[in-house]
Structure formats: structure tokens, C-alpha cells
N, C-alpha and C positions, 0 to 999 in steps of 0.2 A: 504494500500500500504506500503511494506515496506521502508524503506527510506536509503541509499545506509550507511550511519554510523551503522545502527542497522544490515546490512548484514554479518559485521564482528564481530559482538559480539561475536563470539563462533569460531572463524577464523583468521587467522595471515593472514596479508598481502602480510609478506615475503612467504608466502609457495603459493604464485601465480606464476605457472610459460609460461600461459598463458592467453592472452585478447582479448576478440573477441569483435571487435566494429562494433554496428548494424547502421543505420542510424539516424533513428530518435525514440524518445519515441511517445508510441499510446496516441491519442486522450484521450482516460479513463484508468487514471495510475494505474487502479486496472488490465492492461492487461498486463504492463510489467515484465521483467524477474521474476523479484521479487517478486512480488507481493501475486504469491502464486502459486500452483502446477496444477488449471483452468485457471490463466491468458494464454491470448494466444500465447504472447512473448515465454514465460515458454513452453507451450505446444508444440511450433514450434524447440523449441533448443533444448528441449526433443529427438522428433522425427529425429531430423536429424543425431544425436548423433547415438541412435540405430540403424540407417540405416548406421553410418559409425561402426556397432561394437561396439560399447564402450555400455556396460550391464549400464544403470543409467535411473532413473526413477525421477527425482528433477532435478531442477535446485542448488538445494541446494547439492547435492551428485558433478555435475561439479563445485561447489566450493572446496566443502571437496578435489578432487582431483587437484584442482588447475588452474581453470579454471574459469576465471572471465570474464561476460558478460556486458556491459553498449553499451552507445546510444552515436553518436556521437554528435548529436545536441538534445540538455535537452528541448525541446519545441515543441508540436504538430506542425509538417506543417500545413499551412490553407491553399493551393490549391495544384493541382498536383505535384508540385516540393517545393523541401525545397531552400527556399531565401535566398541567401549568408549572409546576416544580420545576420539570424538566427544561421549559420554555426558561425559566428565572434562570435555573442554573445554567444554562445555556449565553443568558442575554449579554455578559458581559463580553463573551469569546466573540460574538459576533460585533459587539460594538468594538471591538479592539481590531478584528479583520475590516471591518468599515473603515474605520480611521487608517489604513496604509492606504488606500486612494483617493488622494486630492483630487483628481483632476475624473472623477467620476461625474459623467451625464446623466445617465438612467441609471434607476432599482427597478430591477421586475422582482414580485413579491408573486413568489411560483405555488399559491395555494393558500387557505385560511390560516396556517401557523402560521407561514412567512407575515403573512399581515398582521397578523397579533403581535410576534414578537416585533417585528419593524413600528407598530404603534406603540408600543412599548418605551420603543428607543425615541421615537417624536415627541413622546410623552416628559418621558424626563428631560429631554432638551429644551422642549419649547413648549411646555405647557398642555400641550393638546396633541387628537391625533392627527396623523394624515391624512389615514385612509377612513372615510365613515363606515362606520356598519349600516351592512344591505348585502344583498347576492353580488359577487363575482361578476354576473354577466348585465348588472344593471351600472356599474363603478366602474365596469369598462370605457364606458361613452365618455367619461370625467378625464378632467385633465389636473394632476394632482401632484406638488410638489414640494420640497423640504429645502427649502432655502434655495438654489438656483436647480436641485437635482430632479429631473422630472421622475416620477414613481409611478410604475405602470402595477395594477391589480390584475395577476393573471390566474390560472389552473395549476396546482399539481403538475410538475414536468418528469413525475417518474412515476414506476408499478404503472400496475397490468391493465389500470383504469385508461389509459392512453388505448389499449387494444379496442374497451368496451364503450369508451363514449367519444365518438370520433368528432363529434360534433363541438367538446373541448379542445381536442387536435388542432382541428381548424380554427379554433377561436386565439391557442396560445400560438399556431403559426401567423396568426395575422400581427399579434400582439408580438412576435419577435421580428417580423417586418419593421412596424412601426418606431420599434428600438434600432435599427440596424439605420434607419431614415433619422436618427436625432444621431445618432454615431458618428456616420462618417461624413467625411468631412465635405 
């Protein structure tokens, strides 16, 4: 498994100008992002990538282009739903992986944890949240932002629910369009 300091060995920070926050890390950390170009993390941002357009075959090339993946809670769920605990114990890893990129454009918030805990993190900085609570596919139309970062509410980008609801597929490939369009340059 790779280990999120050795991601950037060959990689500036500053030249991240997007972060897609998924939910939670898989049960066997040999499945996430990183880990290698068969994990399934990997294989699923892969694919959704291609279906929004963007020619990349690594999860390592959506870094090269600026495009950085992590988990919002650093810890296997152990039943159906991830436990606020785990979100809290989680919250500060991730406001610490936030803070290495200044020059970050978009957050996609890749499912209802990612937005919990990202509200979380508005919360304590500025008082409030970003994202309102409502469904997913009603906060998509919204244009919503954390000081200059635009914050996109999107679906789950991992598990077997990308198989069964294609009609989220479509929704998060449009939604990483949309981010690829405030990107580049």
C-alpha cells in the first residue's frame, strides 16, 4: 500500500488544483487509491474519469494532472454506516491533508460522509456550513464555495453501487467534467 507521504515523492503539492474526497478507506488498504493500478479504489476513479472524457489510465497520471484523491474518514467502517466517532476521529487527518494544497480550485465531496465531514471542517473555520442539507441530486444545481474554493456535492465514487445505479454514474461523470472545466487552464 502506498502511504499518502510517498504519493508525493515525485509531485509538488502546490500543483494540486483539485480534491476529490471519497468516504471512507476499504477494509484491505491494498484496495485504495493508491495503492496500485488493480486496487479497486484506483480502478473505480479510473473508470469514471474516462466516462467523463479525460484520456488517463493511473490514478497516478490524475495526480501528474493535478488531481488529488483521499478518504474522508482514515478507518474501515465496521457496519452499514460510518459512526460519527469515526468521522471526528478522522477530521483532523483530513484537515491536515487539506492544508498541503494552497493553490487548490475544487473539492468534490464524493458522497454524504465527504459532506458531513467537509461541513464539519467549514464549521469550525467559519462559522457555518457549506454545503446545506437536502439530497445530493437537488445541491447539485448550487454553486457553493469556501472562500475562493468552489465545492462540488457529488455520489459515492467507489463499491458496487456505481454497477447498480448508473444513473449516479452519469451524474458524478458530469460532475467531474464540470471540475476538469474550473481546472485547466
Amino acid at each position: 500500500m502506498a502511504d499518502k507521504r510517498s504519493v508525493f515523492e515525485n509531485n509538488d503539492p502546490e500543483t494540486i488544483r483539485a480534491v476529490m474526497i471519497s468516504e471512507v478507506v476499504p477494509k484491505d488498504p491494498d484496495q485504495d487509491f493508491y495503492a496500485g493500478p488493480d486496487a479497486d479504489y484506483a480502478k473505480s476513479a479510473v473508470a469514471l474519469f474516462r466516462q467523463a472524457g479525460v484520456d488517463v489510465s493511473s490514478v497516478s497520471e490524475l495526480l501528474f494532472r493535478g488531481i488529488y484523491l483521499t478518504n474522508a474518514v482514515k478507518v474501515p467502517k465496521t457496519g452499514y454506516a460510518v459512526e460519527l466517532s469515526a468521522i471526528e476521529h478522522s477530521l483532523p487527518l483530513l484537515e491536515e491533508e487539506l492544508a498541503l494544497f494552497p493553490n487548490v480550485q475544487v473539492i468534490m465531496l464524493m458522497g454524504d460522509v465527504a459532506k458531513k465531514s467537509f461541513n464539519m471542517i467549514t464549521k469550525k473555520a467559519a462559522g457555518k456550513n457549506c454545503i446545506p442539507l437536502g439530497a445530493t441530486y437537488k445541491l447539485r444545481a448550487g454553486e457553493f464555495y469556501f472562500g475562493n474554493v468552489r465545492v462540488i456535492p457529488s455520489y459515492i465514487m467507489t463499491g458496487g453501487n456505481l454497477l447498480i445505479e448508473r444513473s449516479k454514474t452519469q451524474m458524478i461523470t458530469e460532475d467531474i467534467k464540470k471540475m476538469m472545466e474550473i481546472i485547466l487552464p
